[in-house]
N, CA, C and O atoms as a GROMACS GRO file, in nm:
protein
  520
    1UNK      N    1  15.199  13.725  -5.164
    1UNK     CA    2  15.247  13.852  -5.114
    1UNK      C    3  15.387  13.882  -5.168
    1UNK      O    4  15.416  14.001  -5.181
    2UNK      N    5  15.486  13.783  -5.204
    2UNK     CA    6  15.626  13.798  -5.234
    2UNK      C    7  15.638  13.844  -5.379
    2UNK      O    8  15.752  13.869  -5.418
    3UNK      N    9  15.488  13.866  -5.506
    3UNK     CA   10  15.505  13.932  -5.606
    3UNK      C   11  15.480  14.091  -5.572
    3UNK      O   12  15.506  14.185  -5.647
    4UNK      N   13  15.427  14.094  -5.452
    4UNK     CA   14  15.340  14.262  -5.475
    4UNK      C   15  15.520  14.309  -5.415
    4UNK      O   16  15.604  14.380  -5.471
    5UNK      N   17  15.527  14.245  -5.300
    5UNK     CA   18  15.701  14.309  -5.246
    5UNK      C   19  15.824  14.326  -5.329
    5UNK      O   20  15.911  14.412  -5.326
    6UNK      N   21  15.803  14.204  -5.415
    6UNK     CA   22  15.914  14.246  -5.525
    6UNK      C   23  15.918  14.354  -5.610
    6UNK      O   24  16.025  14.398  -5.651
    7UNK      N   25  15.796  14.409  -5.646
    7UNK     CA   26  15.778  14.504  -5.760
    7UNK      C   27  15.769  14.627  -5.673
    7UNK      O   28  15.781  14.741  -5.718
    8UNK      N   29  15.748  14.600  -5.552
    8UNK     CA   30  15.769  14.722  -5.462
    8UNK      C   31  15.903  14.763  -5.466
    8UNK      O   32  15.926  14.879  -5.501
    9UNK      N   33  16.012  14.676  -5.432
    9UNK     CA   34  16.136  14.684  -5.410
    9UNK      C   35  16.219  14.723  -5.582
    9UNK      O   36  16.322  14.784  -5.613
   10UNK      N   37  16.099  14.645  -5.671
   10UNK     CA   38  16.185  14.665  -5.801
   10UNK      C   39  16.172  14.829  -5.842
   10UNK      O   40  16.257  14.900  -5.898
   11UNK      N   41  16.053  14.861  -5.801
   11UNK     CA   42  16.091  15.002  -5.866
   11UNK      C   43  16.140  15.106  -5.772
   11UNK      O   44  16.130  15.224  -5.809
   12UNK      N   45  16.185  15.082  -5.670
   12UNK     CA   46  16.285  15.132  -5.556
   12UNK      C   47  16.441  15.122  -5.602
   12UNK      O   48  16.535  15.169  -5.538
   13UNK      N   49  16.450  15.052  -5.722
   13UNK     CA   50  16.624  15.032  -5.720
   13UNK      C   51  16.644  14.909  -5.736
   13UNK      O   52  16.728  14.874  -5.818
   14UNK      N   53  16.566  14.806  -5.653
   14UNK     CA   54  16.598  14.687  -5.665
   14UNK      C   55  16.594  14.560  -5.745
   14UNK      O   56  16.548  14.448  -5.725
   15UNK      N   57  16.658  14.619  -5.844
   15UNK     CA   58  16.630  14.515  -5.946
   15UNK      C   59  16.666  14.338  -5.955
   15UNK      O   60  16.600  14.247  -6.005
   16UNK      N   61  16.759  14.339  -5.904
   16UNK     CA   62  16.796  14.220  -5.879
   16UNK      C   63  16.746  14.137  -5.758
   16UNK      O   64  16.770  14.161  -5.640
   17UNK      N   65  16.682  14.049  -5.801
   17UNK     CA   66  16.625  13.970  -5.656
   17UNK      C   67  16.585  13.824  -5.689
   17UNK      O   68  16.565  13.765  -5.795
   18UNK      N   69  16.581  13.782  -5.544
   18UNK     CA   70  16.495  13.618  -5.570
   18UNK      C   71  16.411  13.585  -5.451
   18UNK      O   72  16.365  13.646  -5.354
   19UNK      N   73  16.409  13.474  -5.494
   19UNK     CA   74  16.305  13.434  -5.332
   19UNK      C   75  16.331  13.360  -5.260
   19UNK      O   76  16.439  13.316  -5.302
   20UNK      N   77  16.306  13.306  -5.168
   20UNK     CA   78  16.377  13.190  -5.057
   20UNK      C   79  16.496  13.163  -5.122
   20UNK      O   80  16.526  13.075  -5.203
   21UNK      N   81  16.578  13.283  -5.058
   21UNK     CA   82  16.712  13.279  -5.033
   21UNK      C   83  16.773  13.199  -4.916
   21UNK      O   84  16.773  13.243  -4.801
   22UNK      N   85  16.825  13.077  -4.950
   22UNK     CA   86  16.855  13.026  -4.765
   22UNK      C   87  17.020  13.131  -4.715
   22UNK      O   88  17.118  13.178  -4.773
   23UNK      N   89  16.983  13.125  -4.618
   23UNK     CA   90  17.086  13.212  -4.544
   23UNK      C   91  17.063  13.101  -4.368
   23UNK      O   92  16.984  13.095  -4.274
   24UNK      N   93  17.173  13.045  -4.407
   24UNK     CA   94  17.196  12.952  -4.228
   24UNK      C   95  17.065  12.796  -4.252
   24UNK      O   96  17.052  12.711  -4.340
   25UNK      N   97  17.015  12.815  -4.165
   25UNK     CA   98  16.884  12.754  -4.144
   25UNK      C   99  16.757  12.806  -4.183
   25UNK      O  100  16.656  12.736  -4.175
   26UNK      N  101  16.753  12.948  -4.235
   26UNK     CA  102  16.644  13.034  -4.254
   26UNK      C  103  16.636  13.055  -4.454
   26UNK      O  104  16.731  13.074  -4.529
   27UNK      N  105  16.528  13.046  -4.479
   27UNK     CA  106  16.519  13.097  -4.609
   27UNK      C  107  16.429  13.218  -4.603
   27UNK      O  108  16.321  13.239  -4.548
   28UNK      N  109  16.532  13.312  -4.700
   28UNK     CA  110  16.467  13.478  -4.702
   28UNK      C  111  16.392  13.489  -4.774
   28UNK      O  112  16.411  13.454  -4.890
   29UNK      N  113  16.271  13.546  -4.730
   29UNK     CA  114  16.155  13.520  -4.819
   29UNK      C  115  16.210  13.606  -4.956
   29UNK      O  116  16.227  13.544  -5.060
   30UNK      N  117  16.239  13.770  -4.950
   30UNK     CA  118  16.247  13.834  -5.053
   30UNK      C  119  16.370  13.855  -5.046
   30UNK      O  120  16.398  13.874  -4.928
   31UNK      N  121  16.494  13.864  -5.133
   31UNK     CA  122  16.632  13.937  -5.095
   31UNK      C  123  16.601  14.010  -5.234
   31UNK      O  124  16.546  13.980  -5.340
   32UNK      N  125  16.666  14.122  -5.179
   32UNK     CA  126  16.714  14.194  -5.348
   32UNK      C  127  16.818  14.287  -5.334
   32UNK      O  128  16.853  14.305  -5.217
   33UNK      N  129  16.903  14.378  -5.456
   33UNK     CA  130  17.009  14.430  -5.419
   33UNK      C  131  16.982  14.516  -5.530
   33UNK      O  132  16.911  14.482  -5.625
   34UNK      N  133  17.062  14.679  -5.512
   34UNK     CA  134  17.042  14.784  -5.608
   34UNK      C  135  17.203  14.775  -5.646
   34UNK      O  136  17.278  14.814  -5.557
   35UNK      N  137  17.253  14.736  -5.749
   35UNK     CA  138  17.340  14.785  -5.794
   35UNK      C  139  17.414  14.949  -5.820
   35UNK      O  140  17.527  14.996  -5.831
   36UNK      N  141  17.273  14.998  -5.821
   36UNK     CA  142  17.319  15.193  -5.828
   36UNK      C  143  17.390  15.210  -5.703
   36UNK      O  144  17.508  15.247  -5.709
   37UNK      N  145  17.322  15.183  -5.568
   37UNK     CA  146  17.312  15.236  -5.423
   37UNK      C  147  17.443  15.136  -5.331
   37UNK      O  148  17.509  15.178  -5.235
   38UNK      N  149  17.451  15.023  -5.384
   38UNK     CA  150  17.512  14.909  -5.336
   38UNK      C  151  17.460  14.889  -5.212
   38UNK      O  152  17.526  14.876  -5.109
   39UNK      N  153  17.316  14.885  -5.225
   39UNK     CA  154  17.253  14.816  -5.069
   39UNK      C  155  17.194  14.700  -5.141
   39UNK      O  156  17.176  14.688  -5.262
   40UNK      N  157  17.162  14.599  -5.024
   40UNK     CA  158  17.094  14.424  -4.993
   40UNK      C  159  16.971  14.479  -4.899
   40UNK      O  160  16.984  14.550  -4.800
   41UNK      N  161  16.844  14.427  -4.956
   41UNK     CA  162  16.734  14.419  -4.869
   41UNK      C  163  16.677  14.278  -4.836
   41UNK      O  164  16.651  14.220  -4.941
   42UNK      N  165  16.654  14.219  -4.750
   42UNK     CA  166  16.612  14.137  -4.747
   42UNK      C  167  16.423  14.147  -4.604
   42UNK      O  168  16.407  14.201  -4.495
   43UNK      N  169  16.330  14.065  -4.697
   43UNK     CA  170  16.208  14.109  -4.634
   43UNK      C  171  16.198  13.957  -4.575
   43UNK      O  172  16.268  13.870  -4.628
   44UNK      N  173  16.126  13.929  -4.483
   44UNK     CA  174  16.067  13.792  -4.410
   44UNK      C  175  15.911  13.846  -4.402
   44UNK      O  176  15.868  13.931  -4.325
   45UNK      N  177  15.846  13.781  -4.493
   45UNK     CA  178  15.674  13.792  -4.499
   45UNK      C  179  15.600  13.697  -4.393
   45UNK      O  180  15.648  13.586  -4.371
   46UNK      N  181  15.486  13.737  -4.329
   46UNK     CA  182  15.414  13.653  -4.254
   46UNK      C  183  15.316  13.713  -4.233
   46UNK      O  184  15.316  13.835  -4.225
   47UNK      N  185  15.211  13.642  -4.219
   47UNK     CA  186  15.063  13.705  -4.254
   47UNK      C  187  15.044  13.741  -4.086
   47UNK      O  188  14.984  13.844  -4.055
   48UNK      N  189  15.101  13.647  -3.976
   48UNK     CA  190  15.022  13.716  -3.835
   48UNK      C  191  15.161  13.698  -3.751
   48UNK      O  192  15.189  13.770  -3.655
   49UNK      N  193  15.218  13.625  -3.785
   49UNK     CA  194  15.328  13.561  -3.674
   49UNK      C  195  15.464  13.673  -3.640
   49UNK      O  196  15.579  13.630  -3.652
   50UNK      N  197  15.441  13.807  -3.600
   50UNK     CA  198  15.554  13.888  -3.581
   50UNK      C  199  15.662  13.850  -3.553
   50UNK      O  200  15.764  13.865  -3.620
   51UNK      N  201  15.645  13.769  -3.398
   51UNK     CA  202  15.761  13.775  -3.310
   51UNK      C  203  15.874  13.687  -3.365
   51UNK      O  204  15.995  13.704  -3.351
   52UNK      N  205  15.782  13.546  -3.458
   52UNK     CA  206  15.954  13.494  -3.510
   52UNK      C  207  15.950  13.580  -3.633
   52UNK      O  208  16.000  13.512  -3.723
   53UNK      N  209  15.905  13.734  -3.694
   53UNK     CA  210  15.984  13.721  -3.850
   53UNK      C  211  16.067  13.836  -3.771
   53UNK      O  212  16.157  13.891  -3.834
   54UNK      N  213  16.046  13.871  -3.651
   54UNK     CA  214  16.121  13.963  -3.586
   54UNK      C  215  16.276  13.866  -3.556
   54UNK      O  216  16.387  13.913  -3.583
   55UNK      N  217  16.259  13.733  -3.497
   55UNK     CA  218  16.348  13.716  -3.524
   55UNK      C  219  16.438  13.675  -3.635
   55UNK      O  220  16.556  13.669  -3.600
   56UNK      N  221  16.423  13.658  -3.708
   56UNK     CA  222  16.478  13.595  -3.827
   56UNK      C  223  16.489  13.727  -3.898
   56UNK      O  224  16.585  13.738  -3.973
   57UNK      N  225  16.422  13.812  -3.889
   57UNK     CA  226  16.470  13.958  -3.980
   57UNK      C  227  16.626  14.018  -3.895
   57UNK      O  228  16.708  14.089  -3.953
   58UNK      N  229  16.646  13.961  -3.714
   58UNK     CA  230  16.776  14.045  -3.696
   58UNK      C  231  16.866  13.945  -3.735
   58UNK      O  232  16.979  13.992  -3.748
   59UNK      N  233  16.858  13.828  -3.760
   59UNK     CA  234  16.920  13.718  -3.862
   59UNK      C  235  16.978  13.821  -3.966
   59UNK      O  236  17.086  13.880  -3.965
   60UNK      N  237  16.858  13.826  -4.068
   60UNK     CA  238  16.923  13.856  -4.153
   60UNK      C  239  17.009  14.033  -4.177
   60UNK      O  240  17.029  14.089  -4.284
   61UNK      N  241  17.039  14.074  -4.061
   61UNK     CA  242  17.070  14.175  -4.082
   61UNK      C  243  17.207  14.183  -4.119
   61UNK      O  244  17.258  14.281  -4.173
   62UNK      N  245  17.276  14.058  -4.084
   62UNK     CA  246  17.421  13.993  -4.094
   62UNK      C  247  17.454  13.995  -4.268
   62UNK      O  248  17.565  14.003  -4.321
   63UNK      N  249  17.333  13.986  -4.327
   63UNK     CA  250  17.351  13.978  -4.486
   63UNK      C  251  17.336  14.134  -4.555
   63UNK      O  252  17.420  14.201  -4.616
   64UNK      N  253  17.190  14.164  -4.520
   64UNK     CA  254  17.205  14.246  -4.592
   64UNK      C  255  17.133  14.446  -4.489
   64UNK      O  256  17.093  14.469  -4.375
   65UNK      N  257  17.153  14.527  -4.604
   65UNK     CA  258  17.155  14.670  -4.547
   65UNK      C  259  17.024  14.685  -4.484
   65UNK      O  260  17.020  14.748  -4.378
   66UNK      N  261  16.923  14.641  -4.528
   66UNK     CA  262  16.786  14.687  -4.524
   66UNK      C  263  16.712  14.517  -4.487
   66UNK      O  264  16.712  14.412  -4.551
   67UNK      N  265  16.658  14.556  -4.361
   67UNK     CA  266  16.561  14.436  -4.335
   67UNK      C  267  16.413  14.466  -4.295
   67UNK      O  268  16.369  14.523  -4.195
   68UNK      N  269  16.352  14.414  -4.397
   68UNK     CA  270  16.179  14.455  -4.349
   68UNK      C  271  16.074  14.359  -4.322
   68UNK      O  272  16.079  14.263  -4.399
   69UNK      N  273  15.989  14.355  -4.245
   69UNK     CA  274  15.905  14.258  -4.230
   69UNK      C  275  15.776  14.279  -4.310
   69UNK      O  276  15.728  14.392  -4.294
   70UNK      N  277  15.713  14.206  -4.384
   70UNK     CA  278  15.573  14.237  -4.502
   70UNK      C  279  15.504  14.200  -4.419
   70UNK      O  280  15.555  14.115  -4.346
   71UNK      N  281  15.328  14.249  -4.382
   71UNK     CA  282  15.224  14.161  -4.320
   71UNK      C  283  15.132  14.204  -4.398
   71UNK      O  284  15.157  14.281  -4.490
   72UNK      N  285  15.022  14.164  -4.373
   72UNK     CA  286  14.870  14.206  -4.420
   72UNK      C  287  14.857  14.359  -4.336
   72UNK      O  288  14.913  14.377  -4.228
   73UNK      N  289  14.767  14.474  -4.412
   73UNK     CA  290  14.743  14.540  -4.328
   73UNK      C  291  14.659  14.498  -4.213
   73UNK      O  292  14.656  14.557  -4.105
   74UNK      N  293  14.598  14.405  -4.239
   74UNK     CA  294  14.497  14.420  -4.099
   74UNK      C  295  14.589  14.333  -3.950
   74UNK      O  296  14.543  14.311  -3.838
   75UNK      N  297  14.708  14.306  -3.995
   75UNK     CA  298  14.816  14.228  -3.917
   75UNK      C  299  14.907  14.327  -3.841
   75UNK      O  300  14.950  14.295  -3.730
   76UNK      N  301  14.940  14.451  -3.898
   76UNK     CA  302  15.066  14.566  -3.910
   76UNK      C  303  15.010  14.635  -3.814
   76UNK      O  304  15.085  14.731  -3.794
   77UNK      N  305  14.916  14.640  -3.738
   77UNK     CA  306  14.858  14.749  -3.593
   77UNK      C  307  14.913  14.656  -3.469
   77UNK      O  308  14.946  14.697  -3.357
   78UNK      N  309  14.913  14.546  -3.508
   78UNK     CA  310  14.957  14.417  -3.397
   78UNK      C  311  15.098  14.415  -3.310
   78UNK      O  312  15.128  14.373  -3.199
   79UNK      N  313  15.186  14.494  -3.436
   79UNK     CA  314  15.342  14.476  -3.442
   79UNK      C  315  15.341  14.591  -3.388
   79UNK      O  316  15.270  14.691  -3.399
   80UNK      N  317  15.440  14.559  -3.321
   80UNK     CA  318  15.511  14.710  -3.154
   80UNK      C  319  15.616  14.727  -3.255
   80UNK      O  320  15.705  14.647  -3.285
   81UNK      N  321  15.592  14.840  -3.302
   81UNK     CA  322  15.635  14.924  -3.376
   81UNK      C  323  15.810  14.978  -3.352
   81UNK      O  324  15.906  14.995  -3.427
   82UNK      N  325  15.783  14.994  -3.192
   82UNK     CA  326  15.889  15.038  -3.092
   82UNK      C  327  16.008  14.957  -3.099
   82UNK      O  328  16.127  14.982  -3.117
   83UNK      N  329  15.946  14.858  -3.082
   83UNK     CA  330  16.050  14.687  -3.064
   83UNK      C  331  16.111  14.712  -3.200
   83UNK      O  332  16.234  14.721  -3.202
   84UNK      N  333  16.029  14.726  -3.340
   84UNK     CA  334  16.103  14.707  -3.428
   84UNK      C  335  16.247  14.876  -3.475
   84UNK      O  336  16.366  14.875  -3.505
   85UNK      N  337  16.186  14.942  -3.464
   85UNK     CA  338  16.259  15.081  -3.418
   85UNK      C  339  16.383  15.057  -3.362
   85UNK      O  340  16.497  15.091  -3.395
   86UNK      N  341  16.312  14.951  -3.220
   86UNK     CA  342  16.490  14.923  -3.158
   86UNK      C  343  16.599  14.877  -3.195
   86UNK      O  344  16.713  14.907  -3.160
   87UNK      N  345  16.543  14.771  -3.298
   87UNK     CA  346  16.682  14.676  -3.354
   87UNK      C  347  16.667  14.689  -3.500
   87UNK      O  348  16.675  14.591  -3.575
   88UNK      N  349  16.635  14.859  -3.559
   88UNK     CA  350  16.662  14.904  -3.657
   88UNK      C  351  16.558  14.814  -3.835
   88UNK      O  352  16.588  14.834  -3.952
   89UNK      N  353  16.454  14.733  -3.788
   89UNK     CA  354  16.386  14.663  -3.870
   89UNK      C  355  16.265  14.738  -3.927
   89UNK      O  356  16.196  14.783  -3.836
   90UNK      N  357  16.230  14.758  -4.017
   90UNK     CA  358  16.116  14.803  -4.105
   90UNK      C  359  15.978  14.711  -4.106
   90UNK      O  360  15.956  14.594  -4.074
   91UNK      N  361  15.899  14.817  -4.159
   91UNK     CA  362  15.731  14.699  -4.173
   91UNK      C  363  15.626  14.755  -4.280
   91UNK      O  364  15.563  14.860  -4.276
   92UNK      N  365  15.626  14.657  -4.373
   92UNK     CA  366  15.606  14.681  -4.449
   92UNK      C  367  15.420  14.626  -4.417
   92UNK      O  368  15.400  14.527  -4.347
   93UNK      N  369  15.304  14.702  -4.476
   93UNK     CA  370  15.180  14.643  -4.464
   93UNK      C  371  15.139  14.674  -4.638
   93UNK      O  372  15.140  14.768  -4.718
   94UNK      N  373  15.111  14.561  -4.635
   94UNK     CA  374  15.019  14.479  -4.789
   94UNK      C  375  14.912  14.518  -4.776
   94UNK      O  376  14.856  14.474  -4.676
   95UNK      N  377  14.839  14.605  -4.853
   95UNK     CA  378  14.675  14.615  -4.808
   95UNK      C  379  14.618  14.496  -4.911
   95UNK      O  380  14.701  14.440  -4.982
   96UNK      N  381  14.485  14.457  -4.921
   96UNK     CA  382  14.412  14.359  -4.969
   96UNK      C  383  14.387  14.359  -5.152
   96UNK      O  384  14.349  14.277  -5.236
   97UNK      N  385  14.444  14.542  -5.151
   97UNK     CA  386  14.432  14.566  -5.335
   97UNK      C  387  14.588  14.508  -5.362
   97UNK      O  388  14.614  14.456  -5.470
   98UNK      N  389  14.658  14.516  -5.289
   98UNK     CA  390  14.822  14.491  -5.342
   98UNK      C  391  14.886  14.556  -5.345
   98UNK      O  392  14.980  14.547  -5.423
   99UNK      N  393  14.874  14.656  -5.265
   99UNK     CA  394  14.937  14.806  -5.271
   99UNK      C  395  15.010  14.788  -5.116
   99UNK      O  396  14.959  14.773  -5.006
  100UNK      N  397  15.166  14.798  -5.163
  100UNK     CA  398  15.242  14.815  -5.016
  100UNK      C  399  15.297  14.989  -5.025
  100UNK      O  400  15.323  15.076  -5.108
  101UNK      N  401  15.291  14.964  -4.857
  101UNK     CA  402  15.328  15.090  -4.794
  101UNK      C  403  15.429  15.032  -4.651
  101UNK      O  404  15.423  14.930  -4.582
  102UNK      N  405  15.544  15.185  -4.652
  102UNK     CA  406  15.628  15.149  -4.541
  102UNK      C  407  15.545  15.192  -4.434
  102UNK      O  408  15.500  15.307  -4.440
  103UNK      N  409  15.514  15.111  -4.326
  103UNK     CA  410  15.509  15.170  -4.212
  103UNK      C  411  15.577  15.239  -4.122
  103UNK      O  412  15.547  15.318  -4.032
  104UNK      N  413  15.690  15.186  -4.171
  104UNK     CA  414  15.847  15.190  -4.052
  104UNK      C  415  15.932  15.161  -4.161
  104UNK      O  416  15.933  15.064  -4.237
  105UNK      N  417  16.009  15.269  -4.156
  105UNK     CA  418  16.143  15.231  -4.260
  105UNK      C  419  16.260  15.134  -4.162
  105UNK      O  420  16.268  15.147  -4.040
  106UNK      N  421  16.340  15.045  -4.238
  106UNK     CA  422  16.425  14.991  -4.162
  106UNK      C  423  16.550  15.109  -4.156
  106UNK      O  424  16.592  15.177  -4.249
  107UNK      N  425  16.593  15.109  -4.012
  107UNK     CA  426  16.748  15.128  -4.089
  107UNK      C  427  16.908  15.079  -4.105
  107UNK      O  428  16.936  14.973  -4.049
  108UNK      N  429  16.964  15.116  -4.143
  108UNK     CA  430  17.065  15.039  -4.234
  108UNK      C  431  17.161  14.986  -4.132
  108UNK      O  432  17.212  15.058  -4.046
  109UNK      N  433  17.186  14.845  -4.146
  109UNK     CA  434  17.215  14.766  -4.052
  109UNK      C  435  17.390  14.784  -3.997
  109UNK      O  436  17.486  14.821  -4.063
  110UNK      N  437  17.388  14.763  -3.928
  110UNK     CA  438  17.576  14.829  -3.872
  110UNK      C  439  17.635  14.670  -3.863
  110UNK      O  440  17.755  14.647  -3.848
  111UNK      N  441  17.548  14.580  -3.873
  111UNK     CA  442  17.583  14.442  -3.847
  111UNK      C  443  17.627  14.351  -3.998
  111UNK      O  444  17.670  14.235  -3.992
  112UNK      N  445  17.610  14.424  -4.120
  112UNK     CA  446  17.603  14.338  -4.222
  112UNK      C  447  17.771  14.296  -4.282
  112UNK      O  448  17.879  14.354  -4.284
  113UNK      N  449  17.729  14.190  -4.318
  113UNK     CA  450  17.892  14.129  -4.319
  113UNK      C  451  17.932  14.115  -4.484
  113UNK      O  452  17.891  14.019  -4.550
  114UNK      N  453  18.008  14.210  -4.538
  114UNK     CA  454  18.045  14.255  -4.657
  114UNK      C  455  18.055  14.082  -4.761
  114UNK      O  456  18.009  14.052  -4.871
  115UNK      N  457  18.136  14.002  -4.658
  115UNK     CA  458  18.124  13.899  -4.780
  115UNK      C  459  17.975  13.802  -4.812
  115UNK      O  460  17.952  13.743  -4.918
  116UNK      N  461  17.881  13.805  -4.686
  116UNK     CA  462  17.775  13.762  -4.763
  116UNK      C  463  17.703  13.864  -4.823
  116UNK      O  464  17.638  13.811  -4.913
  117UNK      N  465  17.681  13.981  -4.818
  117UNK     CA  466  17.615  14.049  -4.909
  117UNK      C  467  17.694  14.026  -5.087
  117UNK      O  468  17.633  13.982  -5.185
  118UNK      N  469  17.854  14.073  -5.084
  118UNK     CA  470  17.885  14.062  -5.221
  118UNK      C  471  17.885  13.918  -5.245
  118UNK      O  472  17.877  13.913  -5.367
  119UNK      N  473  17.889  13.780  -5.194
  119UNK     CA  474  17.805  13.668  -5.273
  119UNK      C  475  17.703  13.668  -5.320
  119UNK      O  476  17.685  13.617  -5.431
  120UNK      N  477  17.592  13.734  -5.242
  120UNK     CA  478  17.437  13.729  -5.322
  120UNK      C  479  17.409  13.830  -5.437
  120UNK      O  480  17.328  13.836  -5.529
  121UNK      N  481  17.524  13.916  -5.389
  121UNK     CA  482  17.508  14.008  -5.507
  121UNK      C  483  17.548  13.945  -5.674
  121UNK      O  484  17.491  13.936  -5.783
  122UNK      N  485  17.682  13.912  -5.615
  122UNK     CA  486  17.760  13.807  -5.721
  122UNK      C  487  17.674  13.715  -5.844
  122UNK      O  488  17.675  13.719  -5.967
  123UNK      N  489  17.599  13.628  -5.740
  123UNK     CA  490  17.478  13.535  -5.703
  123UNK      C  491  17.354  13.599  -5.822
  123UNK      O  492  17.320  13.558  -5.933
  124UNK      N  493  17.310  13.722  -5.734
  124UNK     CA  494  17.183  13.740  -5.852
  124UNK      C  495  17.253  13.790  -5.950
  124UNK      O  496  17.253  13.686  -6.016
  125UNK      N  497  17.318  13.869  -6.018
  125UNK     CA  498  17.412  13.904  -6.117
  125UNK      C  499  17.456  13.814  -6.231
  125UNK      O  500  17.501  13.836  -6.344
  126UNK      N  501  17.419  13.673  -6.145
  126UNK     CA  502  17.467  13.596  -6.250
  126UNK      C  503  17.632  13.567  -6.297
  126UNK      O  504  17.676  13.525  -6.404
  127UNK      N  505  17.712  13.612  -6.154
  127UNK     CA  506  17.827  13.576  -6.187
  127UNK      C  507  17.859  13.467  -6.095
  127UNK      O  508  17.970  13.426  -6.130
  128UNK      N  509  17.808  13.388  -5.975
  128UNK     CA  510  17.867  13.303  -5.889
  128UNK      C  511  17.684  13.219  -5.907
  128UNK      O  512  17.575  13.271  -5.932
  129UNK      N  513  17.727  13.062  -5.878
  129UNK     CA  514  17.627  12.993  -5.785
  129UNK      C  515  17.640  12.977  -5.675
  129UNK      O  516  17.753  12.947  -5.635
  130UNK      N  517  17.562  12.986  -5.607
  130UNK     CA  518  17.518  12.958  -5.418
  130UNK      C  519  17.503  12.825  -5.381
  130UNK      O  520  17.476  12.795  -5.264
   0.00000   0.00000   0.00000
């Protein structure tokens, strides 16, 4: 699922990205960053398990602008939509051809902390190691 999200995100802007990004104790499944826009997205994929990528997505809101959760579509009717609305998180559903769609846009986090976003940025850029 973390190739169909990347190329989702890549032709959104996001060119720069990687995969299990660790951030704390948690590794981010997708991070990526638009150099045009100067936003950080970071996605936490899970095929059924909402409630922890719910948590670990307000984790990562500390890093970056945009946090979304990927599932299977037949997973994405499961997720209270509402809950994610509340603490500003997105949801992304994978259908079975590979074709993602937003369900829920995230929005842009009031919590993100300027110096870990410009490390990872740094980071994929190719100017710092992590």
């Amino acid at each position: 699922m973390a190739p169909l999200v990347q190329r989702y995100f890549a032709r959104r802007g996001f060119t720069r990205q990687t995969t299990e990004l660790q951030f704390y104790e948690q590794k981010i499944d997708v991070y990526g960053y638009s150099s045009r826009e100067d936003l950080a997205v970071a996605v936490e994929l899970k095929l059924e398990k909402w409630p922890r990528a719910v948590e670990q997505g307000l984790l990562y809101q500390l890093c970056a602008d945009l946090v979304y959760l990927a599932m299977p579509a037949a997973s994405v009717p499961r997720v209270p939509e509402e809950l994610l609305r509340q603490h500003g998180l997105g949801l992304i559903s994978v259908s079975d051809s590979g074709r993602c769609r937003v369900a829920l846009h995230a929005s842009r986090s009031t919590l993100v902390h300027s110096e870990y976003k410009s490390t990872y940025a740094r980071m994929l850029s190719g100017e710092d190691e992590c």
